[in-house]
C-alpha positions in Angstrom: 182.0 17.1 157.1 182.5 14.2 159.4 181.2 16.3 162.6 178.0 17.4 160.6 177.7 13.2 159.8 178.2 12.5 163.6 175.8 15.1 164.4 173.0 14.2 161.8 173.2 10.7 162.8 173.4 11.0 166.4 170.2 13.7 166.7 168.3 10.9 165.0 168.0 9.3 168.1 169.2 11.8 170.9 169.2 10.5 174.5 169.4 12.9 177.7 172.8 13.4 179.0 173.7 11.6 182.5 176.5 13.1 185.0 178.4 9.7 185.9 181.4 11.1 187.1 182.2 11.8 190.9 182.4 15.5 191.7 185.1 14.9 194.8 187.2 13.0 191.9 187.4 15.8 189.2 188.1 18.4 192.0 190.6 16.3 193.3 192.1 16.3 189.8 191.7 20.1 189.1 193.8 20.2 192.9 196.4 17.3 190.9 196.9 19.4 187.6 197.4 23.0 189.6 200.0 21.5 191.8 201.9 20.0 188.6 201.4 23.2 186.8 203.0 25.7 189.7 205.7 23.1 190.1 206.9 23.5 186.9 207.0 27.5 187.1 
């Protein structure tokens, strides 16, 4: 019930969504979490 709320209230006014984030920094991250991962295997 609360995501329907959020959802009906939000599409009200809906405003286009903008990448922010830096590619090189999430692949760098992706590269962070895989190396954490196979050192724990």
């Amino acid at each position: 019930a609360a995501i329907n709320r959020f959802l009906q209230e939000h599409n009200q006014q809906p405003k286009p969504f903008s990448w922010t984030a830096d590619p090189d920094k999430i692949i760098a991250a992706v590269k962070r979490g895989h190396q954490v991962l196979d050192s724990i295997h």
